[in-house]
C-alpha positions in Angstrom: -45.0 -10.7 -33.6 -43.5 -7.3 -33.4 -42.6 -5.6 -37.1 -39.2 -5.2 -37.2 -38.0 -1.4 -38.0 -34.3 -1.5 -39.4 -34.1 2.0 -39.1 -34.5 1.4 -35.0 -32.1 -1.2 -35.1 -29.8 1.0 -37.1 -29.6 3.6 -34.9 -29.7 1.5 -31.7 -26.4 -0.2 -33.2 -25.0 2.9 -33.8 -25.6 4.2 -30.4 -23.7 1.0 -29.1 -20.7 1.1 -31.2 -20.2 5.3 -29.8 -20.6 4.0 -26.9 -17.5 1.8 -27.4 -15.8 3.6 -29.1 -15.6 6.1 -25.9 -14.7 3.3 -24.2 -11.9 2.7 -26.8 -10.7 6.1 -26.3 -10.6 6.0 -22.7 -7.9 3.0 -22.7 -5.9 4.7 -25.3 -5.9 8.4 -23.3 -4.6 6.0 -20.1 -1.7 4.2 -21.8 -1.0 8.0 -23.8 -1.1 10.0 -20.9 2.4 11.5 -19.2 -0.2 13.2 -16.3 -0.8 12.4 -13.3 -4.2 14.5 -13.0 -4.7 13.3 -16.1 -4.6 9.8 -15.7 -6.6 10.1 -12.4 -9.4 11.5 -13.9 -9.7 8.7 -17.0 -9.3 5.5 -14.6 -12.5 7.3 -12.4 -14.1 7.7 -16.3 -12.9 3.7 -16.7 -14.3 2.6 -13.3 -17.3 4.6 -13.9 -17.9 2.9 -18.0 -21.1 0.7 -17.4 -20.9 -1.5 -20.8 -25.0 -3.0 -20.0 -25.6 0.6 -21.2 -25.4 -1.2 -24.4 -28.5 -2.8 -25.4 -27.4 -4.9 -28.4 -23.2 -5.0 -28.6 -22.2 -7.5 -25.6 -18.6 -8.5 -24.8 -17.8 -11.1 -23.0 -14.8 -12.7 -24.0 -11.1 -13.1 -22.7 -10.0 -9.2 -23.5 -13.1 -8.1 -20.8 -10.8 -7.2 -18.1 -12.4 -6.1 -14.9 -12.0 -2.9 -12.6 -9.5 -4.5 -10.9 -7.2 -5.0 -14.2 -7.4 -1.5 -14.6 -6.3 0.1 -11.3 -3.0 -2.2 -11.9 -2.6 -0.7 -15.0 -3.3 2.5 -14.1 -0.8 1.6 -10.4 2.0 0.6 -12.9 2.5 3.8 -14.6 2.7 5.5 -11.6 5.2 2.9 -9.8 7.3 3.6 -13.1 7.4 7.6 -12.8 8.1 7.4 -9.3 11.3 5.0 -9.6 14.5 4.6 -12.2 14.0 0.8 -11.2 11.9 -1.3 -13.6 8.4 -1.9 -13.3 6.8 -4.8 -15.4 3.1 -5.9 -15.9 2.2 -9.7 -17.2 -1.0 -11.2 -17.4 -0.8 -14.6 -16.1 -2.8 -17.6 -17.9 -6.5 -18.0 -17.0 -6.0 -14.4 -15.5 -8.6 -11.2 -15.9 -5.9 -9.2 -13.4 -2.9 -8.4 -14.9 0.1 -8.5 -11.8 2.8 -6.3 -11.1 6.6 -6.7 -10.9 9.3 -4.7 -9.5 12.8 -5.4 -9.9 13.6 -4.9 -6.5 11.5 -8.0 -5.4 12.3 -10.2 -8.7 10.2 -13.1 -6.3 7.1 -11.1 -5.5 4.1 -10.3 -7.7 1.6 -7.8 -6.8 -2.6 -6.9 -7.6 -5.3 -5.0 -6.7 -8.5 -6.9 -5.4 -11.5 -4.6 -4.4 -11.7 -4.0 -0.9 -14.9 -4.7 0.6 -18.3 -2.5 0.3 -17.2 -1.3 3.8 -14.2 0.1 3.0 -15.0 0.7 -0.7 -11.7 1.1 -2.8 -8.7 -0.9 -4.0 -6.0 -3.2 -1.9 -2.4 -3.8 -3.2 -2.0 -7.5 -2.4 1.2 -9.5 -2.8 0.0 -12.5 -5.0 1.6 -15.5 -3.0 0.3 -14.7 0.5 -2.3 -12.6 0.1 -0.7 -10.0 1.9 -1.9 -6.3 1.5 0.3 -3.4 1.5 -2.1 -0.3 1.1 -5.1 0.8 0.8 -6.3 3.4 -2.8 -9.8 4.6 -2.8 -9.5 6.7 -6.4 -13.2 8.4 -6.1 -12.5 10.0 -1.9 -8.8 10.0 -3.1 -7.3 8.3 -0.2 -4.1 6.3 -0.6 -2.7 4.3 3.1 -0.4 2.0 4.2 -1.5 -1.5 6.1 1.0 -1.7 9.3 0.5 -4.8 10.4 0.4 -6.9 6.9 3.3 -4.9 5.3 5.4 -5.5 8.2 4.2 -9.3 7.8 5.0 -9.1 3.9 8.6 -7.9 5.6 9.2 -11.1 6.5 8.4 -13.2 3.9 11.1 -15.6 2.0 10.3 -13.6 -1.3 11.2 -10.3 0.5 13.7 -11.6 2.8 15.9 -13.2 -0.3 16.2 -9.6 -1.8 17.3 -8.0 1.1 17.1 -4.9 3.0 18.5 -2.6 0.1 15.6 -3.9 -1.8 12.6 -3.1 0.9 14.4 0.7 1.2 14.2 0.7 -3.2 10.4 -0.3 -2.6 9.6 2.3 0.1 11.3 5.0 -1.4 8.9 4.0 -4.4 5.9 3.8 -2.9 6.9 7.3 -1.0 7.4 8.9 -4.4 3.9 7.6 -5.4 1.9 9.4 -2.3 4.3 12.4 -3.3 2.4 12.4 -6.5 -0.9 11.7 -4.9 -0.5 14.9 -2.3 -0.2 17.0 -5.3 -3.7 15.9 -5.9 -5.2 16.6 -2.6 -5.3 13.1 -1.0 -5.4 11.8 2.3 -2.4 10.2 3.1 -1.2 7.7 5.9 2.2 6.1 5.6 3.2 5.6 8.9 6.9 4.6 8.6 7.7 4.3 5.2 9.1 7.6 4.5 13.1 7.3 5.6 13.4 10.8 6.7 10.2 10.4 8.3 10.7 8.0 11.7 10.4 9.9 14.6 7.2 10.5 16.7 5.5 7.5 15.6 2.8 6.8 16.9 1.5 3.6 18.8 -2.1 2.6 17.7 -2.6 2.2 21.6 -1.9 4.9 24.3 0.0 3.5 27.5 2.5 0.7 27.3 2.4 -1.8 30.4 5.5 -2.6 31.8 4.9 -6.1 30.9 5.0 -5.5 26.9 8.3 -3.7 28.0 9.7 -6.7 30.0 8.7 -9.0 27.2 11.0 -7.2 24.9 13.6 -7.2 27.3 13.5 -11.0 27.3 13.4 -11.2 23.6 16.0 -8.6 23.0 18.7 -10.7 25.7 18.1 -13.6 23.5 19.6 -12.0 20.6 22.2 -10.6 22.5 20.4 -7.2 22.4 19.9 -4.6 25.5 16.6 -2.6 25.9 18.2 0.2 28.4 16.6 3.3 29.8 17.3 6.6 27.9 19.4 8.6 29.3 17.9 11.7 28.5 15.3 13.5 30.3 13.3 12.0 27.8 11.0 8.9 29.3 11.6 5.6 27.4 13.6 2.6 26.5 16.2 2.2 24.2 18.0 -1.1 21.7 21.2 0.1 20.4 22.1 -1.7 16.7 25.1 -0.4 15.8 25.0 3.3 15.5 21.3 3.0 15.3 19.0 3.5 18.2 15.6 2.3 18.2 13.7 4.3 21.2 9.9 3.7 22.6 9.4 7.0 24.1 6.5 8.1 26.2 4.6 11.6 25.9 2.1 13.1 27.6 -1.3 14.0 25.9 -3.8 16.8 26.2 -6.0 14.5 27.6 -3.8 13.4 30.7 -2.7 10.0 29.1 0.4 8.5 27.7 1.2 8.3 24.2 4.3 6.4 23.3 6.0 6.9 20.1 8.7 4.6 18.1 12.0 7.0 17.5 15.0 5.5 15.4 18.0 7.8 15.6 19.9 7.2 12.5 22.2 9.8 11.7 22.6 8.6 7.6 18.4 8.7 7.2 18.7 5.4 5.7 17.0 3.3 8.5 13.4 2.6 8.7 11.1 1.0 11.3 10.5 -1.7 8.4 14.1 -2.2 7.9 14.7 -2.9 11.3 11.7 -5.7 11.3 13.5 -7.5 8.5 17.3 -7.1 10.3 15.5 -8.1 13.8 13.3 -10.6 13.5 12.5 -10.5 17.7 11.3 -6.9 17.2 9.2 -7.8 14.8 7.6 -11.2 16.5 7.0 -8.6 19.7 5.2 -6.0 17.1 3.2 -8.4 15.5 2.4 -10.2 19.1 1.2 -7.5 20.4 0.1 -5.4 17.5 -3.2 -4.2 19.0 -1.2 -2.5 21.7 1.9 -1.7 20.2 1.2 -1.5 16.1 1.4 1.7 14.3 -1.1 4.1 14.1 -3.0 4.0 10.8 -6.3 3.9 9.5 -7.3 0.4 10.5 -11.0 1.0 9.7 -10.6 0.6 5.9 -8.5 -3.0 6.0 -11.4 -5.2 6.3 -10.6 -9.1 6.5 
C-alpha cells in the first residue's frame, strides 16, 4: 500500500478547485458581458473547459449543464440585443438544455443540439418538430440559414397562429444577429431573410424545366392565382398578389447555363420570400416538392440529417 502524502493531496486539491474557479469566472464574465466580441471569445473559452482535467473534484449533478446549454445561453443574449421584443430562457423539468422563447412565437420553443462531426457546430432547432433554422459553428465562425426546414417551420400551426407580422418580427431578429456576427468576420448565408434583401435569389439548381413551371401554373389556377410571362425584356414568369409580384427570372451564366433567380417586387420592403410561403401555401407545397430543383441556394453541406 502506497503512503499517503497530504501535502500531494493538498496541492492536487488545490489545483482542482483553481481550476473551477476559472470555470466559475467564465460563467460570470458571459452573463456580465455587454460585448459581442467579448462574449464570443468566453463561450469558445466555455466550449473549450475540459472539467476531467480535474483529477480529484468531479461534478456530476443536476447544475452540469452541457455545451449545448451554453450556446443557448450565450444565443439568448444576442437574440435580446438584436430585438426590443422579449426574449426568455426556461429550463424545462428533467432538462440539461435550457430552451428559448420569443414573444413573437408565444407557441414555439427553440435549442441548440450539436450538429454532427461532419458538419461540426451548433443547430437552432424548434423543440416541437425538430425543425432547424440555422446553422452556428462559433470556432470557423460561420452562422447560415436552413432553406428548406425554416420554410417547413413556416408552416407549422405554432407559427402559423402568430401570423405573418410575427415571422417578419423573427426575421428582422435573426437579421440583426448576423449583423452583429459580420462585425466579427463570419461567413454568412441568409438567403431570404433579409426584407430589403429579395432580389437575385438564387435557385440551388440551374435550369428550370418547363414542367416545374407548368406545375405551378396548375397550382397557382387553383388558388385563383395567374403565373404570366413578364413583360419585360426580362425572361421569366410572374404571380401577382396584390401589389406584390413574385417573379422566377432566368439569367444567363459565365458558363453558358441558366440560372434562375426568385425576384419579389414590393415597393414597401416589407415582403419576404418566407412571408409569401406562409400567405401561399401552393407556393410553398411547389418549393418544398421540388426543393432539390427549385430550393434556395445555401450551404446545404453543413445540415446533416
Amino acid at each position: 500500500m502506497d503512503d499517503f502524502n497530504i501535502q500531494n493531496y493538498s496541492e492536487q486539491l488545490k489545483k482542482d478547485l483553481n481550476l473551477f474557479e476559472g470555470w466559475q469566472s467564465l460563467i460570470k464574465a458571459l452573463d456580465q458581458t455587454q460585448s459581442m466580441a467579448e462574449s464570443l471569445d468566453i463561450l469558445q473559452k466555455i466550449l473549450a473547459f475540459d472539467s476531467h482535467q480535474s483529477q480529484m473534484v468531479r461534478i456530476a449533478n443536476d447544475y452540469w449543464f452541457p455545451s449545448t446549454h451554453w450556446v443557448t445561453i450565450a444565443f439568448a443574449k444576442f437574440a435580446t440585443w438584436a430585438s426590443l421584443s422579449q426574449t426568455d430562457v426556461s429550463l424545462p423539468n428533467g432538462q440539461k438544455v435550457v430552451e428559448l422563447h420569443f414573444s413573437e412565437w408565444p407557441n414555439a420553443s427553440f435549442r441548440f443540439m450539436k450538429a454532427p462531426l461532419a458538419a461540426g457546430g451548433y443547430y437552432l432547432e424548434e423543440t416541437a418538430q425538430n425543425l432547424r433554422v440555422l446553422y452556428w459553428d462559433i470556432a470557423q465562425k460561420r452562422f447560415y440559414l436552413d432553406t428548406q426546414q425554416f420554410a417547413k417551420l413556416v408552416q407549422t400551426d405554432a407559427i402559423q397562429l402568430a401570423g405573418v407580422n410575427a415571422l417578419a418580427s423573427f426575421q428582422k431578429r435573426l437579421t440583426a444577429i448576423a449583423a452583429q456576427f459580420s462585425e466579427e468576420s463570419y461567413d454568412l448565408m441568409l438567403p431570404g431573410l433579409s426584407q430589403f434583401e429579395q432580389t437575385n435569389l438564387k435557385m440551388s439548381q440551374e435550369g428550370l424545366s418547363n414542367s416545374l413551371l407548368d406545375s405551378l401554373f396548375v397550382e397557382a389556377v387553383k388558388q385563383q392565382f395567374i403565373l404570366k410571362r413578364i413583360k419585360d425584356e426580362v425572361i421569366g414568369v410572374e404571380i401577382e398578389i396584390g401589389e406584390i409580384r413574385l417573379q422566377l427570372t432566368q439569367h444567363s451564366t459565365n458558363n453558358g447555363h441558366e440560372q434562375w433567380t426568385y425576384d419579389i417586387i414590393d415597393s414597401n420592403k416589407a415582403v419576404t420570400i418566407y412571408t409569401l410561403f406562409q400567405q401561399l401555401p401552393f407556393f410553398y407545397q411547389w418549393y418544398d416538392d421540388h426543393f432539390k430543383m427549385v430550393g434556395l441556394k445555401d450551404k446545404r453541406e453543413v445540415f446533416v440529417d
